[in-house]
PAKE-206019 format. One record per residue (C-alpha): x, y, z. Coordinates in steps of 0.5 Angstrom, whole numbers, plus 500, padded with zeros to 3 digits. Last residue first. Example, Ala and Ser with C-alpha at 12.3 -4.5 7.8 and 13.67 -1.06 7.14 Angstrom:
<rs>
527498514 525491516 
</rs>
This chain:
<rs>
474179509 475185505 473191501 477196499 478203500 482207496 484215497 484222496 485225503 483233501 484237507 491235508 493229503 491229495 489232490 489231484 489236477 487236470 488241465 483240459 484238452 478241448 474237443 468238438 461235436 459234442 452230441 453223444 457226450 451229453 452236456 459239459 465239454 472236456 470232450 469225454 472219450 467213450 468208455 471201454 475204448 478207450 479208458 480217459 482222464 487218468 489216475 493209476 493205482 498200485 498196490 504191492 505183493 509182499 504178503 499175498 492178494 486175494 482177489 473177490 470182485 464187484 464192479 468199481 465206484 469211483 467218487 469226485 470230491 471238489 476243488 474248483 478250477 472250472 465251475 461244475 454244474 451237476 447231471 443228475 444222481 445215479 451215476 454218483 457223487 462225481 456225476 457232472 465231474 465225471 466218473 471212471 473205474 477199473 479193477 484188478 489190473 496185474 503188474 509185473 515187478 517180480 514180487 507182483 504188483 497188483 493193480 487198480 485202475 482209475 479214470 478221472 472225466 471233463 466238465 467246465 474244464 481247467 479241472 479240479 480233483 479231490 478223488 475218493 477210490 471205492 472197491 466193491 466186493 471181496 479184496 482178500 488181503 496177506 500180511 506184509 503188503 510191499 510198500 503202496 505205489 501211486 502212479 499219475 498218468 498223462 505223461 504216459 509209460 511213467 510206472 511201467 506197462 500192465 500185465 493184463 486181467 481182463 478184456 483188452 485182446 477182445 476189443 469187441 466186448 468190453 466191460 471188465 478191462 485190462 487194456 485200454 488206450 490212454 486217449 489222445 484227441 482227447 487231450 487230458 493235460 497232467 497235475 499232482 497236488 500236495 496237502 499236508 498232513 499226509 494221510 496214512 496207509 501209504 500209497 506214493 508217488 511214481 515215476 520210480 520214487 516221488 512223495 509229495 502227491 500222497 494217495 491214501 490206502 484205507 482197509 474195509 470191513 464193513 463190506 458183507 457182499 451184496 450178496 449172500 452167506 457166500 460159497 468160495 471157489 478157489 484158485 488163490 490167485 483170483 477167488 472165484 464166487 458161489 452165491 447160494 441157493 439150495 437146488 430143486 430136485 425132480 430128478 429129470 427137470 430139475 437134476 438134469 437141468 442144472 447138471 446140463 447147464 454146469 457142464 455146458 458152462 464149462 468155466 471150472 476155475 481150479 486150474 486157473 492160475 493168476 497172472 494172465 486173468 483171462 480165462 474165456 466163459 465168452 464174455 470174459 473169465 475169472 468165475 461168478 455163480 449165482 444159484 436159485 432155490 431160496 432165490 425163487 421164492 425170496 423174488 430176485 432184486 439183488 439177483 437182477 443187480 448182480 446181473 446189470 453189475 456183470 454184464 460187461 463180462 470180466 468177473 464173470 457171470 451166471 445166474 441160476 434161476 428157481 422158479 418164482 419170477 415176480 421180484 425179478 421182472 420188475 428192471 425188465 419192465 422198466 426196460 421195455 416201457 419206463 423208467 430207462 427212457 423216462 431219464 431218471 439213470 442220466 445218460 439218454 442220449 446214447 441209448 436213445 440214438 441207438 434204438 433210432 439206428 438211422 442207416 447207411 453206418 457212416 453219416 446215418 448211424 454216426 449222427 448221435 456221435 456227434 462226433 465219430 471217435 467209436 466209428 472211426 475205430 470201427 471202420 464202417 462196414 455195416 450190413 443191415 439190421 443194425 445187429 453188428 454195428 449196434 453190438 460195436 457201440 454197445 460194448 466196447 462203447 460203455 458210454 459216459 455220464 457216471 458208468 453207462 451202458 450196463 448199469 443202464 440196462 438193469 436186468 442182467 446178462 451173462 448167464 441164464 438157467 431158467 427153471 421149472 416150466 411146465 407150469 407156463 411162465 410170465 414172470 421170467 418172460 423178458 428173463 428168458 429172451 435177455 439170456 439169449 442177447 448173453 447166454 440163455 437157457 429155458 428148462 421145461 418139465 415134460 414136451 412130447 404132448 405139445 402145450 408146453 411148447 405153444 406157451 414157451 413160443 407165444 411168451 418169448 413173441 411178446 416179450 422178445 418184441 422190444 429187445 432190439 428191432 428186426 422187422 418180421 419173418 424168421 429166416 434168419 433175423 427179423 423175429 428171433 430164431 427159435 430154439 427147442 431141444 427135446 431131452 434123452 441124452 441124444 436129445 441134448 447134444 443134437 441140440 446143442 449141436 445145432 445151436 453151435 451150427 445155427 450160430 450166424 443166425 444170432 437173434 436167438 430164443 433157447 428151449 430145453 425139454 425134459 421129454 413125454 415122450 413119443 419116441 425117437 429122441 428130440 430136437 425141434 428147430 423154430 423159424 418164427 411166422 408173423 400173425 400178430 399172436 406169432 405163427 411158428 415157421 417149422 423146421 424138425 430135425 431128423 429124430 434121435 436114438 438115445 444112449 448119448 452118456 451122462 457124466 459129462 466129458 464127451 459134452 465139453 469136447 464136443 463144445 470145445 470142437 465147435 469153438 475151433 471150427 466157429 474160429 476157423 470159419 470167422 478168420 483167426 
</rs>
């Protein structure tokens, strides 16, 4: 579908959306008013105001966006909103449209946030203000969330946390779906590089100025920086925006899914919330991707309610039009159970977990076996990682660009590559709800000095399809964890590695088997790792490496899932 029919078709969802809401358009509206808003340096911002005929004052939304491109979407919002009684405000970042300025990422949306939201509540047709955001959007609300004029009673923000490294790195590799392809899109200049070539460029340090036209120093940093105490993330722009939540004190509806590559960044930002705020404050996580898409192929979804539109204007209504604050809460979408399910808080409660042990020794259909004890004796499955040859991803939570991988997928048969090891559980013979982080423990050994293990959860259904539930990968330099720094690792020696995956709440029905898949690449959802210790941006050439997974004995390699 080309760009034009895409914009098309999404404008007529949102139509669709606002003719459905409860509240009907009853007011007469103004032209839209263009101005260029000086900033504090003297730069001028391209500013749109919507708003009813009269003088006010009016429940006022306000939206802040790098995306010019969009200014149809905005436009009906806010030709939506001011025909129900509210003014409607959205600035164009600096740099980008017709606003004046250098465009650079992130670092001016403080500064030029806080100038917009204080110059609106000083207009006198403007009453309670609502910021909203979704996505680059939401980031502009949380930047100045401690900051806020009295006039504003709440931020509604989705898809976007506070904790930038959650969000680019899993355990030493880069989320390249996500922020390789968003680089190339926002560079500030037209870049018409072949992505894959792009996203397979080494060193990929130098792909900015070989392929792209331009250095992207922003770029460079987020590529080079892969250990979590690395100053880049501890201080300036992120550090700040890492402190934000325990300041803010309106209340905050976060919302995310299931598959949005934000969703730990989030998660972490509502962990962090200020108890003033979060008493009021609402997370809210569905079954869908980035873009409020369903995407879990083998479940049903009547009951998944994924219209933001709805939810943000029930949200603003009910503050900034009747005067009422909200009861916190965290709100979760169950998968194939097709409910939505209120939580006491989050992060959820995981003591209770159930085991499944992975034994190498026992064979059947292209695959070994799950059981639910270890075997007594050690075994060991091997395979050869070339990463000149990645296992291709499909069925993915933290992708953007690669939209047709993103979610839950039906997956190939056991044995579809040399290069992955399936294990299969016996049919489940009672029902199991899976709510929070999922844990795999690997005993792995690698003929290279540093190299990457990769995991995916499914479901088999009773018909034989499988559905991905979660995905994970570590490396040898971060086995224990992406927090710590990076290890020495002496090839050949057998040591546990630890895969952490993204929250997720599924329930899966009696009869219904597991499957785990073990691999040493997810591409383009994470970089391909050379086989070479040290930064993965700056590695120049691969290697392929000889991979072996233990199991059994004294080496329990195993699944643990949380469950309730």
């Amino acid at each position: 579908m080309g760009k034009n029919n895409r914009m098309v078709k999404v404008l007529a969802e949102m139509k669709q959306d606002y003719a459905r809401l409860e509240t009907a358009p009853t007011h007469t509206v103004c032209q839209p008013e263009t101005i260029m808003l000086p900033m504090p340096d003297g730069c001028r911002l391209c500013t749109v105001i919507h708003r009813p005929i009269g003088p006010g004052p009016f429940p006022t939304i306000l939206m802040r966006s790098c995306y010019p491109d969009q200014g149809a979407i905005l436009r009906l919002h806010g030709e939506e909103y001011s025909r129900r009684g509210f003014a409607f405000v959205y600035q164009i970042c600096r740099g980008t449209g017709r606003s004046e300025g250098e465009w650079q990422p992130n670092v001016n949306e403080r500064a030029d946030g806080k100038a917009c939201v204080d110059w609106l509540a000083e207009q006198n047709w403007t009453g309670s203000i609502g910021f909203w955001g979704n996505s680059y959007l939401a980031l502009t609300g949380w930047v100045i969330a401690d900051i806020l004029p009295d006039k504003v009673k709440t931020l509604y923000l989705t898809h976007y946390g506070t904790d930038r490294f959650i969000s680019a790195y899993q355990c030493g590799l880069f989320r390249q779906d996500v922020l390789t392809s968003w680089a190339m899109s926002n560079a500030g200049f037209p870049v018409s590089a072949d992505y894959q070539a792009s996203l397979r460029y080494r060193p990929q340090v130098e792909v900015d100025e070989d392929l792209w036209g331009g250095r992207l120093s922003w770029y460079r940093d987020w590529i080079t920086n892969t250990n979590r105490q690395d100053i880049y993330w501890n201080e300036g722009f992120w550090q700040l925006l890492k402190e934000i939540p325990a300041k803010i004190k309106v209340p905050i509806y976060i919302g995310e899914g299931w598959y949005d590559h934000h969703l730990g960044s989030a998660l972490e930002g509502w962990k962090a919330l200020a108890e003033e705020s979060k008493k009021h404050s609402v997370l809210r996580i569905g079954a869908w991707n980035h873009f409020f898409q369903p995407c879990t192929a083998g479940a049903p979804t009547n009951h998944l309610d994924n219209s933001d539109i709805r939810q943000a204007f029930t949200w603003f209504e009910r503050i900034l039009c009747q005067d009422q604050k909200p009861e916190g809460c965290v709100l979760t979408y169950q998968i194939n159970a097709d409910r939505w399910l209120k939580q006491d808080s989050y992060p959820f409660n995981e003591t209770k977990t159930t085991l499944f042990y992975l034994d190498a020794s026992r064979i059947r259909a292209n695959a070994a076996t799950l059981g639910l004890e270890s075997a007594e004796q050690t075994a060991v499955a091997t395979y050869t990682f070339d990463p000149e040859n990645p296992v291709p991803s499909h069925g993915a939570e933290a992708m953007l660009a690669t939209t047709q991988a993103i979610g839950s997928l039906p997956q190939p048969a056991c044995g579809y590559r040399d290069d992955v090891l399936s294990f299969v559980s016996d049919p489940l013979a009672r029902p199991l709800s899976i709510l929070g982080k999922i844990r795999v423990v690997l005993h792995v050994a690698s003929t290279a000095d540093d190299t990457a293990f990769a995991i995916k959860l499914m479901e088999i259904k009773k018909d034989g399809t499988a559905y991905n539930i979660r995905t994970g990968i570590t490396t040898l330099a971060y086995r224990q964890s992406g927090n710590q720094n990076r290890q020495h690792y002496e090839p050949g020696t057998i040591v546990e590695a630890i895969i952490d995956c993204w929250d997720i709440s599924w329930q899966l029905p009696a009869g219904s088997r597991l499957r785990l898949d073990i691999t040493s690449s997810d591409f383009p959802q994470y970089a391909i790792h050379s086989n070479f210790a040290g930064i993965w941006s700056r590695q120049a050439k691969t290697q392929t490496a000889r991979q072996s997974l233990y199991t059994g004995g004294d080496t329990p390699s195993r699944l643990i899932l949380p469950v309730n």
